[in-house]
Chimera marker file (.cmm) of the C-alpha trace (Angstrom):
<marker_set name="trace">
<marker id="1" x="0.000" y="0.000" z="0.000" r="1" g="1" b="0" radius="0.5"/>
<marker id="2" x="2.758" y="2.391" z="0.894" r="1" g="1" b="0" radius="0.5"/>
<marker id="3" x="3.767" y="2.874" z="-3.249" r="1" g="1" b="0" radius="0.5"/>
<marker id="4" x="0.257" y="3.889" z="-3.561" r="1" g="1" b="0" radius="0.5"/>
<marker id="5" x="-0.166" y="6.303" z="-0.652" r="1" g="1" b="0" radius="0.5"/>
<marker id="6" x="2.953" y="8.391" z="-2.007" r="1" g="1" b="0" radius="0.5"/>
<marker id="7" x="0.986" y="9.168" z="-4.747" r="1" g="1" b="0" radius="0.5"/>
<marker id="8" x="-2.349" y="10.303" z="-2.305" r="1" g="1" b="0" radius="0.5"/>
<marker id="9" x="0.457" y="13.413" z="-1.212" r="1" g="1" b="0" radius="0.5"/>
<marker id="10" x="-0.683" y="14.777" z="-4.324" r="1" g="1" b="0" radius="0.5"/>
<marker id="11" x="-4.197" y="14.750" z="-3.424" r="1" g="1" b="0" radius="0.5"/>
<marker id="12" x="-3.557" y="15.785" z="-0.129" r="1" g="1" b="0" radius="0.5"/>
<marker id="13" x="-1.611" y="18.571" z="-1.278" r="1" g="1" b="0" radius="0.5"/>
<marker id="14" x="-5.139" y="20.043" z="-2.641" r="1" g="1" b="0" radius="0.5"/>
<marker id="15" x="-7.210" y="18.620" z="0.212" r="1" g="1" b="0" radius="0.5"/>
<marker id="16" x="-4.991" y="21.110" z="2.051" r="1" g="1" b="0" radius="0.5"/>
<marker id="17" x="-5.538" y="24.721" z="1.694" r="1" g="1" b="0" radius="0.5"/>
<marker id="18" x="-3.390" y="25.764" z="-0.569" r="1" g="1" b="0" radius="0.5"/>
<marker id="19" x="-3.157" y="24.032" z="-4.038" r="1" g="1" b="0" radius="0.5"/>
<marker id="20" x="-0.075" y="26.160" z="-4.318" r="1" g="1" b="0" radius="0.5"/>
<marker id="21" x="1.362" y="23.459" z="-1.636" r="1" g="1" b="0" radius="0.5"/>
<marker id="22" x="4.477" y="22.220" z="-2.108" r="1" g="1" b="0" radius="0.5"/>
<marker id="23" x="4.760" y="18.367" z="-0.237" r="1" g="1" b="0" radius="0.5"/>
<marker id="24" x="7.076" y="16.345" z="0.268" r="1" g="1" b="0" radius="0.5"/>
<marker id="25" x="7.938" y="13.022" z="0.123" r="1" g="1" b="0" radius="0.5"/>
<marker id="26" x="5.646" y="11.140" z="2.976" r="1" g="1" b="0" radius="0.5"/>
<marker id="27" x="7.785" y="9.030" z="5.906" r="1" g="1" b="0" radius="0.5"/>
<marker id="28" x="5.975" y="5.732" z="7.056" r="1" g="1" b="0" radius="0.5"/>
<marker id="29" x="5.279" y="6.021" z="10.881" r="1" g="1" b="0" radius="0.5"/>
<marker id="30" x="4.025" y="2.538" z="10.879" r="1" g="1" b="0" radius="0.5"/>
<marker id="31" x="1.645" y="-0.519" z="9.646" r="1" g="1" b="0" radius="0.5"/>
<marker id="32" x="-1.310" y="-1.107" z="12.034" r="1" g="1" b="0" radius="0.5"/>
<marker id="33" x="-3.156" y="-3.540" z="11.337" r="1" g="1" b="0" radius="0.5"/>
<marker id="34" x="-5.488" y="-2.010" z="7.799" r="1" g="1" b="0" radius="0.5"/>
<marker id="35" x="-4.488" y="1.306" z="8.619" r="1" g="1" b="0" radius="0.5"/>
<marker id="36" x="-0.786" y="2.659" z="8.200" r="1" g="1" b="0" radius="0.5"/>
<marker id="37" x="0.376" y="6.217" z="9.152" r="1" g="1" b="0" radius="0.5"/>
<marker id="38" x="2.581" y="8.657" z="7.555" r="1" g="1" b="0" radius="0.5"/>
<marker id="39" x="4.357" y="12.402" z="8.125" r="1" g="1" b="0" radius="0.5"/>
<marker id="40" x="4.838" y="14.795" z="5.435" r="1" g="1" b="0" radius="0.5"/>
<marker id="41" x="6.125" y="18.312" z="5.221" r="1" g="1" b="0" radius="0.5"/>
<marker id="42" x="3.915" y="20.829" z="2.911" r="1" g="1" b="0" radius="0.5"/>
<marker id="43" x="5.727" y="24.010" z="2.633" r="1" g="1" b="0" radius="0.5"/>
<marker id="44" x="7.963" y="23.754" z="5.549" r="1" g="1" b="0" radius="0.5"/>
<marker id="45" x="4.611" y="22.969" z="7.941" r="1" g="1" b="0" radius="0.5"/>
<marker id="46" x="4.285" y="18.917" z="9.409" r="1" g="1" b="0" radius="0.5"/>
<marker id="47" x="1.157" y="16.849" z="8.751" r="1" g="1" b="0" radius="0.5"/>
<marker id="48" x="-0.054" y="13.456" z="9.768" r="1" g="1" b="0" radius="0.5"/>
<marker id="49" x="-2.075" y="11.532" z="7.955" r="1" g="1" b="0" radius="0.5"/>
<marker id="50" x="-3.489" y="7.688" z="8.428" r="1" g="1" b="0" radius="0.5"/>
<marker id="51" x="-4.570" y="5.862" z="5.527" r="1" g="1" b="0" radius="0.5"/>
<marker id="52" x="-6.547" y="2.586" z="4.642" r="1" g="1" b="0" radius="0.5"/>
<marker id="53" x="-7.859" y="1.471" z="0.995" r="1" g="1" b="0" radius="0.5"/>
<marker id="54" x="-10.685" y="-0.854" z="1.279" r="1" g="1" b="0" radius="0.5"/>
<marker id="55" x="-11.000" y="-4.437" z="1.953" r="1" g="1" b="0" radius="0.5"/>
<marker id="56" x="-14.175" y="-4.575" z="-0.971" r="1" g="1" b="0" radius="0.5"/>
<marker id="57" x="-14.775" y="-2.483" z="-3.536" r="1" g="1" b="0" radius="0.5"/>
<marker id="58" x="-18.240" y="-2.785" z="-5.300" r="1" g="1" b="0" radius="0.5"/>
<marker id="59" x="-20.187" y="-1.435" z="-8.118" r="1" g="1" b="0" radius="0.5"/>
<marker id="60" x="-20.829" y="-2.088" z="-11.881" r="1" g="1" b="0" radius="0.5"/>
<marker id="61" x="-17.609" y="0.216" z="-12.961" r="1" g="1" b="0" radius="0.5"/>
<marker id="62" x="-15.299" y="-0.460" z="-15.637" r="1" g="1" b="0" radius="0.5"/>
<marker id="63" x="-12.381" y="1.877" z="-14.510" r="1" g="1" b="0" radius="0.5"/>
<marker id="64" x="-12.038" y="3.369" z="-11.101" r="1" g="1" b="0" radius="0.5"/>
<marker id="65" x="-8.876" y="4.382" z="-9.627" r="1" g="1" b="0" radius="0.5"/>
<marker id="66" x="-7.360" y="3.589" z="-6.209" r="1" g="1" b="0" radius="0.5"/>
<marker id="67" x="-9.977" y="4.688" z="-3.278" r="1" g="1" b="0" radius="0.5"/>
<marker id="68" x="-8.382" y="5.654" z="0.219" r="1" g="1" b="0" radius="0.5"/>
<marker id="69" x="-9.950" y="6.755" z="3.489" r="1" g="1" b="0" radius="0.5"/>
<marker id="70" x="-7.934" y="9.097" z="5.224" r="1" g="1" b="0" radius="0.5"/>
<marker id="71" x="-7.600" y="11.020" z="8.668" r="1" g="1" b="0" radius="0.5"/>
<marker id="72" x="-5.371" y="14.291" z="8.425" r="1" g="1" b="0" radius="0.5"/>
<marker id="73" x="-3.394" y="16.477" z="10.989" r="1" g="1" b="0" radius="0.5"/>
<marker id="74" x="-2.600" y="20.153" z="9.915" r="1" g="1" b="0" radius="0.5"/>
<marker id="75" x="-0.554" y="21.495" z="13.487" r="1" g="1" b="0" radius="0.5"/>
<marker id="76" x="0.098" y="24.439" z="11.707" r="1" g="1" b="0" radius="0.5"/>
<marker id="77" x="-3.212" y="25.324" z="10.483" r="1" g="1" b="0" radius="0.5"/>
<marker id="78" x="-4.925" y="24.117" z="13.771" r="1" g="1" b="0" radius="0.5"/>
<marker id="79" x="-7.359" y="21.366" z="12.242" r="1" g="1" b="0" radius="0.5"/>
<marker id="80" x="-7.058" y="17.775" z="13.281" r="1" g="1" b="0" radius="0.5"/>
<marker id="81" x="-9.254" y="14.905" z="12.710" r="1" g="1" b="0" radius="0.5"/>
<marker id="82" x="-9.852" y="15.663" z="9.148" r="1" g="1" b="0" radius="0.5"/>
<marker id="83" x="-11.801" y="12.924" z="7.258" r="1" g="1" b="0" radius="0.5"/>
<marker id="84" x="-11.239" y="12.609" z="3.410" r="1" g="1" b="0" radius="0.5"/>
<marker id="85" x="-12.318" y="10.180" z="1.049" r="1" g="1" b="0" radius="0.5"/>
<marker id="86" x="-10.527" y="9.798" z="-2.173" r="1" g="1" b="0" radius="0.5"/>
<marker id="87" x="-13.074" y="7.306" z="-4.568" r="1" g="1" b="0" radius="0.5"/>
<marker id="88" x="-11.002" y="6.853" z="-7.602" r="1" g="1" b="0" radius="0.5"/>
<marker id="89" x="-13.855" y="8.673" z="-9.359" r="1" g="1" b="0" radius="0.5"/>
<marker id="90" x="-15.858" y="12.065" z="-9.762" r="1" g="1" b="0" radius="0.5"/>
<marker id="91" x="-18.826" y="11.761" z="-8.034" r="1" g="1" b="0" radius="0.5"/>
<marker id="92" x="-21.797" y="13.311" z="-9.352" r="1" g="1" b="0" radius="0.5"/>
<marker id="93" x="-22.357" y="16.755" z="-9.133" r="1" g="1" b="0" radius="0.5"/>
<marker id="94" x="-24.291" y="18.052" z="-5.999" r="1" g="1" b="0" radius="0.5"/>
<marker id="95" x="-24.167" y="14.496" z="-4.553" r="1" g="1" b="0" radius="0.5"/>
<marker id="96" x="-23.319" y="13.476" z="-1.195" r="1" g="1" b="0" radius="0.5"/>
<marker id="97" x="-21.714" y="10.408" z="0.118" r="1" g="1" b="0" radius="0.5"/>
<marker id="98" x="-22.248" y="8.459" z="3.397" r="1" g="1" b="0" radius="0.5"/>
<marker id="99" x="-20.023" y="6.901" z="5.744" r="1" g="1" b="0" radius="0.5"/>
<marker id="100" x="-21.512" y="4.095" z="7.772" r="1" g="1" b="0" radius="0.5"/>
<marker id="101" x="-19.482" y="3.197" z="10.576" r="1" g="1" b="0" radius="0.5"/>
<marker id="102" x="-20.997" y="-0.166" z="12.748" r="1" g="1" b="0" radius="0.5"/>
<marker id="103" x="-24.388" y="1.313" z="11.932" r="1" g="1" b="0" radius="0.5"/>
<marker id="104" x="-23.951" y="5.233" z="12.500" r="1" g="1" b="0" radius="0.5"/>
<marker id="105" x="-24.238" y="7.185" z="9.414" r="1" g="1" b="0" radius="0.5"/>
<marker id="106" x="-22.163" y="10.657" z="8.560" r="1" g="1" b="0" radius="0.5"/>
<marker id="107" x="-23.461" y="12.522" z="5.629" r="1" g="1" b="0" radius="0.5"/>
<marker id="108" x="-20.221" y="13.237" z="3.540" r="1" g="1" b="0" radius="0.5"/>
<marker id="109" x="-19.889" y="16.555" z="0.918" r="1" g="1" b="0" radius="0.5"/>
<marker id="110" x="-18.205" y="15.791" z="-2.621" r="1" g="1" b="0" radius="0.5"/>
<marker id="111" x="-16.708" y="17.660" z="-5.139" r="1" g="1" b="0" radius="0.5"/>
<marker id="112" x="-14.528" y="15.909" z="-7.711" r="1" g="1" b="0" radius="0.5"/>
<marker id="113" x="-13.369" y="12.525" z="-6.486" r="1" g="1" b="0" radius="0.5"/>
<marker id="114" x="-13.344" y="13.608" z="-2.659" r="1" g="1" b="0" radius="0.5"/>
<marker id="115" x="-15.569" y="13.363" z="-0.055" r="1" g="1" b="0" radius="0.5"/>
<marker id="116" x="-15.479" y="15.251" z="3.609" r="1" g="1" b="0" radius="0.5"/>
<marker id="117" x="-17.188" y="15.678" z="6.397" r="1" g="1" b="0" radius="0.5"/>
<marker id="118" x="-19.111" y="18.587" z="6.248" r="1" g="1" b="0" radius="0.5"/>
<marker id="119" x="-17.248" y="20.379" z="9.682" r="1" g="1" b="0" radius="0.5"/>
<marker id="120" x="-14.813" y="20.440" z="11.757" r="1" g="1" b="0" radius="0.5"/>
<marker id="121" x="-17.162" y="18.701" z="14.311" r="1" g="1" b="0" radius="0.5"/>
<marker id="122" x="-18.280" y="15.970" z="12.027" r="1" g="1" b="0" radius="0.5"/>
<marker id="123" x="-14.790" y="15.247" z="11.890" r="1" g="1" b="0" radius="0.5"/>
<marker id="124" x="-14.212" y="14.594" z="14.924" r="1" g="1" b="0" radius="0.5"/>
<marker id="125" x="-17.012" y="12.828" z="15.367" r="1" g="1" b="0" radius="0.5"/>
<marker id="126" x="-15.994" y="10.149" z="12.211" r="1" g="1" b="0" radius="0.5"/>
<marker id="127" x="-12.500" y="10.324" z="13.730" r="1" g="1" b="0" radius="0.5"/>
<marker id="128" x="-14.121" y="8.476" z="16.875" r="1" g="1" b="0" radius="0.5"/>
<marker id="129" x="-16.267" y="6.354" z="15.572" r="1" g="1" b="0" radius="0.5"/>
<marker id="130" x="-13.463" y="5.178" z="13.015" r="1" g="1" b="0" radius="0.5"/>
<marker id="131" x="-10.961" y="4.699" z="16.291" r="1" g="1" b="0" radius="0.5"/>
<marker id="132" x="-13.247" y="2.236" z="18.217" r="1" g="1" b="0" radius="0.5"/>
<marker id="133" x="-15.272" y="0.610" z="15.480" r="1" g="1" b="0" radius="0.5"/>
<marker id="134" x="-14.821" y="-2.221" z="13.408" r="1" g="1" b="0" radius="0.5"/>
<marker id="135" x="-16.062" y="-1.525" z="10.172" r="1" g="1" b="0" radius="0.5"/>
<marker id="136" x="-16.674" y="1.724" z="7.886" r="1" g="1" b="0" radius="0.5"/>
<marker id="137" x="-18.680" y="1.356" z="4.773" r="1" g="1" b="0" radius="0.5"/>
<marker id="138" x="-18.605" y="4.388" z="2.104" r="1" g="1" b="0" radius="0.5"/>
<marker id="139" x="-21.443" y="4.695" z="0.229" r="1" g="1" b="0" radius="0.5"/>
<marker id="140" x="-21.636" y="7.256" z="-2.978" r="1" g="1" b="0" radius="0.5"/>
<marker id="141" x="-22.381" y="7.806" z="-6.432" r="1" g="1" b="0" radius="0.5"/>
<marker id="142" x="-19.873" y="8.725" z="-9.602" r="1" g="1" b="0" radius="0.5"/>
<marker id="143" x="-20.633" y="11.348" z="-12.032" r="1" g="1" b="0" radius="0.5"/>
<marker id="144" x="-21.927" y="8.294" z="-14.577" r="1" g="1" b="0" radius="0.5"/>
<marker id="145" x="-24.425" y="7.193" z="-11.932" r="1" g="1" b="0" radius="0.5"/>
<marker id="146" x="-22.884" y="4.377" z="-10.779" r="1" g="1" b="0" radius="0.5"/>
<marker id="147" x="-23.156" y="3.176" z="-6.891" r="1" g="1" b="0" radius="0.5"/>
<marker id="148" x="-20.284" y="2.147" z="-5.035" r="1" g="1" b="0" radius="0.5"/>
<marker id="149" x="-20.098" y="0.342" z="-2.019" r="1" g="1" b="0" radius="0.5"/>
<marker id="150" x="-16.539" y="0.429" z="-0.277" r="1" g="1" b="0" radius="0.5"/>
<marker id="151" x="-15.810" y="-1.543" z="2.711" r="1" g="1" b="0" radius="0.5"/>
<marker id="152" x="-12.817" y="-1.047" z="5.021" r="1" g="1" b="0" radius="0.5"/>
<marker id="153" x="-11.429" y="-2.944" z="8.189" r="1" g="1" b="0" radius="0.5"/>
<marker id="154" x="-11.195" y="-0.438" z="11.062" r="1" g="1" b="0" radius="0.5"/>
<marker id="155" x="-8.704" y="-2.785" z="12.703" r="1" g="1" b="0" radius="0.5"/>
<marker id="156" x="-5.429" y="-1.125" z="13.993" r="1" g="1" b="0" radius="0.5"/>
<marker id="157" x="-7.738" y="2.452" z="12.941" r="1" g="1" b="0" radius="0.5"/>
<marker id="158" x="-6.754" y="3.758" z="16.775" r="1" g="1" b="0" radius="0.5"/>
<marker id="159" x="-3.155" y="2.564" z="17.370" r="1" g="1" b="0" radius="0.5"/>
<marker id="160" x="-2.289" y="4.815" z="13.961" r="1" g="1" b="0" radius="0.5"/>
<marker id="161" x="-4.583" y="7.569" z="15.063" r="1" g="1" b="0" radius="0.5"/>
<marker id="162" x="-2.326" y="7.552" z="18.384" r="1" g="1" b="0" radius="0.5"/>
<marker id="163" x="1.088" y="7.714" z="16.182" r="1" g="1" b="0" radius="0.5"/>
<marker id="164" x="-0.241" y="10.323" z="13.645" r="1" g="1" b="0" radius="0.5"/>
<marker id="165" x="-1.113" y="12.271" z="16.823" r="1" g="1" b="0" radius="0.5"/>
<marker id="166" x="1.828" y="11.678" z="18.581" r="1" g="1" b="0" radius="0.5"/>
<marker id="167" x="4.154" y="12.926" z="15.510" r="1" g="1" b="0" radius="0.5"/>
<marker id="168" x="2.094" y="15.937" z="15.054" r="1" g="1" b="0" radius="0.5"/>
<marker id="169" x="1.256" y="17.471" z="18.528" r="1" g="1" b="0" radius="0.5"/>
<marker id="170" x="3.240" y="19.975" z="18.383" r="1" g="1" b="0" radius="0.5"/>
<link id1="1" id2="2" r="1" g="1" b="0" radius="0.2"/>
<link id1="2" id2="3" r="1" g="1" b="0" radius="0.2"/>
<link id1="3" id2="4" r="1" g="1" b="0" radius="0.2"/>
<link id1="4" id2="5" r="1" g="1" b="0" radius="0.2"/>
<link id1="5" id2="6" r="1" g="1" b="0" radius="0.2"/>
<link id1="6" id2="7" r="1" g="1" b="0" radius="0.2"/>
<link id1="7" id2="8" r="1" g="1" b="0" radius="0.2"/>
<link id1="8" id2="9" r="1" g="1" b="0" radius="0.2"/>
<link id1="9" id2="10" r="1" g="1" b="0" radius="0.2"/>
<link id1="10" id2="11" r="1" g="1" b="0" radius="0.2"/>
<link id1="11" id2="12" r="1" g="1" b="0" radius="0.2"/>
<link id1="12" id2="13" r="1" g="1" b="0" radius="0.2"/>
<link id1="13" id2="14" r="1" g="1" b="0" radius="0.2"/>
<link id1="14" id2="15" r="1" g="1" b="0" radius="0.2"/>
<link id1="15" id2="16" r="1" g="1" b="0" radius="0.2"/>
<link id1="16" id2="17" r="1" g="1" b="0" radius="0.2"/>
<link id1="17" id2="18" r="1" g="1" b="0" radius="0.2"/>
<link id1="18" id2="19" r="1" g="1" b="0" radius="0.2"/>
<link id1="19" id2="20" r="1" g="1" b="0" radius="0.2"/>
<link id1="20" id2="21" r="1" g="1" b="0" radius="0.2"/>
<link id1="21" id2="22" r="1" g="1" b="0" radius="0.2"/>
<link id1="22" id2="23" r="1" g="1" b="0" radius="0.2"/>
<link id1="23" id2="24" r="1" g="1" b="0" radius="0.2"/>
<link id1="24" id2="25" r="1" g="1" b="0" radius="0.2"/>
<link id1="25" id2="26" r="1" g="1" b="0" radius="0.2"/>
<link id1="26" id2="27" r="1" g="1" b="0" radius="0.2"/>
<link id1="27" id2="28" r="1" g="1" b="0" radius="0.2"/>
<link id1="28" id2="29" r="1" g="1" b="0" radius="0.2"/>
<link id1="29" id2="30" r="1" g="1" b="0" radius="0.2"/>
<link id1="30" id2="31" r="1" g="1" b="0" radius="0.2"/>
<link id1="31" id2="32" r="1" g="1" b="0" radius="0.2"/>
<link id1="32" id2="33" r="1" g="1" b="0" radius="0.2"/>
<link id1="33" id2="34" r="1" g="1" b="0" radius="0.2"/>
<link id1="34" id2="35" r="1" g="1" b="0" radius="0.2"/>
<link id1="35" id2="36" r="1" g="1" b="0" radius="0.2"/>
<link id1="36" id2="37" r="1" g="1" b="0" radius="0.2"/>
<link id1="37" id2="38" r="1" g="1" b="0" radius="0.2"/>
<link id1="38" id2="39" r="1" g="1" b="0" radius="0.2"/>
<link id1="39" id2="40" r="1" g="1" b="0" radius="0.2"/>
<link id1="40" id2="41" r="1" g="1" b="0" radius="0.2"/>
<link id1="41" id2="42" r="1" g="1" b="0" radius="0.2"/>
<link id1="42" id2="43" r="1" g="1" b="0" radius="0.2"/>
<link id1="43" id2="44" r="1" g="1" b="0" radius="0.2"/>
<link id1="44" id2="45" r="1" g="1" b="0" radius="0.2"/>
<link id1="45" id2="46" r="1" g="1" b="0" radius="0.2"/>
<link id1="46" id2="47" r="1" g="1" b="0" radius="0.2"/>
<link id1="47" id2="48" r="1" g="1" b="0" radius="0.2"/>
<link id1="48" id2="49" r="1" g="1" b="0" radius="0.2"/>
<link id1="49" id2="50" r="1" g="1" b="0" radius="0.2"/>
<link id1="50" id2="51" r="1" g="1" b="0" radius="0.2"/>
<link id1="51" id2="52" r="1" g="1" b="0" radius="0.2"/>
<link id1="52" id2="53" r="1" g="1" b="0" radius="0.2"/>
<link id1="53" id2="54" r="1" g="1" b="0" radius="0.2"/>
<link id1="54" id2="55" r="1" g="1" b="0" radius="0.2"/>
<link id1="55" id2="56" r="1" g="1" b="0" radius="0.2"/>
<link id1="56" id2="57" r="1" g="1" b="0" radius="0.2"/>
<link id1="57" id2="58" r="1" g="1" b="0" radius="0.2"/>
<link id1="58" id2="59" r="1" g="1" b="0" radius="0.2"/>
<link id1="59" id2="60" r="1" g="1" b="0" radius="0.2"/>
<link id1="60" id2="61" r="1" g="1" b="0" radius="0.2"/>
<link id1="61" id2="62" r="1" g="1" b="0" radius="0.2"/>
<link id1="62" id2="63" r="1" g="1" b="0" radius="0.2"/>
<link id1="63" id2="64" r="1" g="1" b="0" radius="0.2"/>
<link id1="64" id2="65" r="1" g="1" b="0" radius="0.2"/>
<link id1="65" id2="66" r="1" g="1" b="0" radius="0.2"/>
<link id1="66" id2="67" r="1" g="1" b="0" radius="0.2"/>
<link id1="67" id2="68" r="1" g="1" b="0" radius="0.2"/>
<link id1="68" id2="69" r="1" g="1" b="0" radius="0.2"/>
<link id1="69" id2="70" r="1" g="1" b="0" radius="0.2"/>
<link id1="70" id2="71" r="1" g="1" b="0" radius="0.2"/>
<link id1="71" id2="72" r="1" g="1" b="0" radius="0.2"/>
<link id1="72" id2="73" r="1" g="1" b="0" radius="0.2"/>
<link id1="73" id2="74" r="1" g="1" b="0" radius="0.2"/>
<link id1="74" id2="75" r="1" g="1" b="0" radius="0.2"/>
<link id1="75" id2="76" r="1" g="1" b="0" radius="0.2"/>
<link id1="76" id2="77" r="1" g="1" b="0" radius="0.2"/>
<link id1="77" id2="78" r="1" g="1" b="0" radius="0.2"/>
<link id1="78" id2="79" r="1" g="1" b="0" radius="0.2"/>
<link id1="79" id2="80" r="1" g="1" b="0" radius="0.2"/>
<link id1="80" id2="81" r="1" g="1" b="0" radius="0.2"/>
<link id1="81" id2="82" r="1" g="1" b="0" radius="0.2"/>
<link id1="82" id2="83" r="1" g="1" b="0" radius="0.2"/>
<link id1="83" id2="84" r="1" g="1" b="0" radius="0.2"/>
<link id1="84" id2="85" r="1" g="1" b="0" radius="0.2"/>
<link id1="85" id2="86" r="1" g="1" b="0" radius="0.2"/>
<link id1="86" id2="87" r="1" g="1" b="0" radius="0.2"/>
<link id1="87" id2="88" r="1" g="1" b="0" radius="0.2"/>
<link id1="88" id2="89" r="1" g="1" b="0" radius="0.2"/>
<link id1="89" id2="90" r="1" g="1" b="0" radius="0.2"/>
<link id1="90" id2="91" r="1" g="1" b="0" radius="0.2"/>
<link id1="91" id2="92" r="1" g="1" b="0" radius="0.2"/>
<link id1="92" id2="93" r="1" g="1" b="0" radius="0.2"/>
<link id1="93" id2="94" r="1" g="1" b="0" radius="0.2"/>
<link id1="94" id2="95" r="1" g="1" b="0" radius="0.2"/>
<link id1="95" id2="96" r="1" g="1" b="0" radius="0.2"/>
<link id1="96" id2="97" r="1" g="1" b="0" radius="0.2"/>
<link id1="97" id2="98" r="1" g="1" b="0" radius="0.2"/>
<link id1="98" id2="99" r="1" g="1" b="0" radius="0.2"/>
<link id1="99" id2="100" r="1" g="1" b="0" radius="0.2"/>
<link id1="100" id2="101" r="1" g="1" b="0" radius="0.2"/>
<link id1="101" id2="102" r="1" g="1" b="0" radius="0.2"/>
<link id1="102" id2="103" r="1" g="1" b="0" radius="0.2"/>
<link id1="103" id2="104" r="1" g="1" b="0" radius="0.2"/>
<link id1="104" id2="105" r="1" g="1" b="0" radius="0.2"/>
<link id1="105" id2="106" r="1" g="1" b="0" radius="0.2"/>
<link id1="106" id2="107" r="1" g="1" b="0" radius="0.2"/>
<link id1="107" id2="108" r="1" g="1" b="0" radius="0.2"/>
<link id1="108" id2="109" r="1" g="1" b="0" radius="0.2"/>
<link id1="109" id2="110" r="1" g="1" b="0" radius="0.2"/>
<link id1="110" id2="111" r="1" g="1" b="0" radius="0.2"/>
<link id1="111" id2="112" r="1" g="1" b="0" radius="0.2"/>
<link id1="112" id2="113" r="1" g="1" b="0" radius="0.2"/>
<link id1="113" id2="114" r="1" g="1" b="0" radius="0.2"/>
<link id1="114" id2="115" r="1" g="1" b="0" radius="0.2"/>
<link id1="115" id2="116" r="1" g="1" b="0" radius="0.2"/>
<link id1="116" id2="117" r="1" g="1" b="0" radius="0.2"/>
<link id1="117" id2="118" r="1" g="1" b="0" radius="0.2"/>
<link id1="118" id2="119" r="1" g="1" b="0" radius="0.2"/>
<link id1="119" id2="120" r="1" g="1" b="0" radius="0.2"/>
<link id1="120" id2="121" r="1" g="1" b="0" radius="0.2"/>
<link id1="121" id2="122" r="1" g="1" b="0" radius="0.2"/>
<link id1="122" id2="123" r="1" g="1" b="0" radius="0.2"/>
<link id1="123" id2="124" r="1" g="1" b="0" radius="0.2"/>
<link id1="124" id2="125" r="1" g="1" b="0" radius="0.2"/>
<link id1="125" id2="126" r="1" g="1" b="0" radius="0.2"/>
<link id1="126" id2="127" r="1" g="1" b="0" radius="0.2"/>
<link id1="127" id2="128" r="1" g="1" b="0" radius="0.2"/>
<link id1="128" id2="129" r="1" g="1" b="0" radius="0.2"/>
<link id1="129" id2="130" r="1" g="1" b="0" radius="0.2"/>
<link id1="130" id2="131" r="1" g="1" b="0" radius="0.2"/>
<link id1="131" id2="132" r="1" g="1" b="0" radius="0.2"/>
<link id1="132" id2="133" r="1" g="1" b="0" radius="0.2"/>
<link id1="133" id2="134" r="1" g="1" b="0" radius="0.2"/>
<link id1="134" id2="135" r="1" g="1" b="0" radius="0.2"/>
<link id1="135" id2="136" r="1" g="1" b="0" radius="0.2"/>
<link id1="136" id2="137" r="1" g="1" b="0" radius="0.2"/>
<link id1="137" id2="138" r="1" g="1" b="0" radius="0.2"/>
<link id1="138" id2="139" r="1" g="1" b="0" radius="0.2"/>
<link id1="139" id2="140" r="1" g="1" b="0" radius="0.2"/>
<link id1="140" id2="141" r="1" g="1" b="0" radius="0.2"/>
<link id1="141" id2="142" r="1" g="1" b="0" radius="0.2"/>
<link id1="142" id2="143" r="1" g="1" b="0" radius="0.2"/>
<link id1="143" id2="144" r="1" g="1" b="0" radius="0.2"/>
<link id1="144" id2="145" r="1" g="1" b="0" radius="0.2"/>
<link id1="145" id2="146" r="1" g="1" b="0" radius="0.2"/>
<link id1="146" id2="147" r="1" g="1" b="0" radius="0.2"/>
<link id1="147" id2="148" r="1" g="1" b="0" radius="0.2"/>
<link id1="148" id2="149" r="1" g="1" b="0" radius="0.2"/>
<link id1="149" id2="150" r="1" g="1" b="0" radius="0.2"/>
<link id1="150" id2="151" r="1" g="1" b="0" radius="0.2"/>
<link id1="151" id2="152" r="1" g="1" b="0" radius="0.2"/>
<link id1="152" id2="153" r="1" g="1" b="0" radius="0.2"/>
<link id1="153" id2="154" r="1" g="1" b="0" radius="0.2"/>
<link id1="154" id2="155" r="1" g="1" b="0" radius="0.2"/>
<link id1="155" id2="156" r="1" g="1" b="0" radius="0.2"/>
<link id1="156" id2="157" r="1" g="1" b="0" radius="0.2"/>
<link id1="157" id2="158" r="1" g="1" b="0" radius="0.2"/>
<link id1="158" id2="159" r="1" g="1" b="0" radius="0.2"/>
<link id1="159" id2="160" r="1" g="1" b="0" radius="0.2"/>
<link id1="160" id2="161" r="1" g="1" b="0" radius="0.2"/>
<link id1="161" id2="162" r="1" g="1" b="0" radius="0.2"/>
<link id1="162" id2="163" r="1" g="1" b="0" radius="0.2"/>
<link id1="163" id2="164" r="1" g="1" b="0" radius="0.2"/>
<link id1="164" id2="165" r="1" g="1" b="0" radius="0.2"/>
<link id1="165" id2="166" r="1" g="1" b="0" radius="0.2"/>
<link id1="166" id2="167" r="1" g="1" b="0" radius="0.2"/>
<link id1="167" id2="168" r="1" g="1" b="0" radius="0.2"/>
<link id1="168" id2="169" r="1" g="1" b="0" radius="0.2"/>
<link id1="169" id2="170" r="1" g="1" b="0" radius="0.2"/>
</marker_set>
């Protein structure tokens, strides 16, 4: 997974707040379990991120790229607990996606082939839910109308919560 999750710097890099952002090359903090945790620097500033790609991936698609569920850090912007969704396709326009996570739902916001939460306490609220639960289902629709249903494994979700927020509490 790790040759893959270089390449999600990119997106990060305009997840972040600046698509200006320069980023650099993301450092493995460790493997947990479905979940693995990096540190990157984005014009000189640190930021955390934990990863997972899911365990099924389902819908009548022909090409999709790689989808990733992600929890970001930003010490030097002062947001944590950021949830992001990368699909591996544009979802629809005006859409939203859901996050099920052991049977609570989070309505997601989309724009491209991202999804968020739709604040800063939603966020928080996912990051939770995704540290103690077991499983996290994403829900959504691409731009072509076709549902997806990804499934992810929530196991070793809080040990690489704990590193990313370890590295980055500054």
């Amino acid at each position: 997974m790790f040759r893959s999750l270089t390449m999600v710097v990119a997106s990060l890099a305009v997840i972040g707040f600046s698509s200006q952002a320069h980023a650099g090359e993301p450092r493995l903090l460790g493997d947990y379990g479905a979940w693995e945790a990096y540190v990157f620097f984005e014009n000189g500033q640190k930021v955390c991120y934990m990863a997972s790609q899911p365990t099924k991936a389902e819908g009548d698609y022909t090409k999709r790229g790689e989808p990733f569920a992600l929890i970001t850090h930003r010490p030097a912007d002062d947001t944590r607990d950021v949830f992001s969704y990368i699909t591996g396709y544009n979802y629809k326009t005006g859409s939203e996606a859901k996050a099920i996570i052991d049977g609570k739902e989070f309505v997601l916001y989309t724009q491209d082939e991202t999804a968020w939460g739709p604040d800063p306490e939603t966020d928080t609220k996912l990051a939770d839910a995704i540290k103690n639960g077991s499983k996290l289902v994403i829900k959504g629709i691409s731009s072509r109308g076709t549902h997806t249903t990804d499934t992810y494994s929530l196991s070793g979700s809080s040990k690489a919560y704990k590193k990313i927020s370890q590295e980055c509490d500054d």
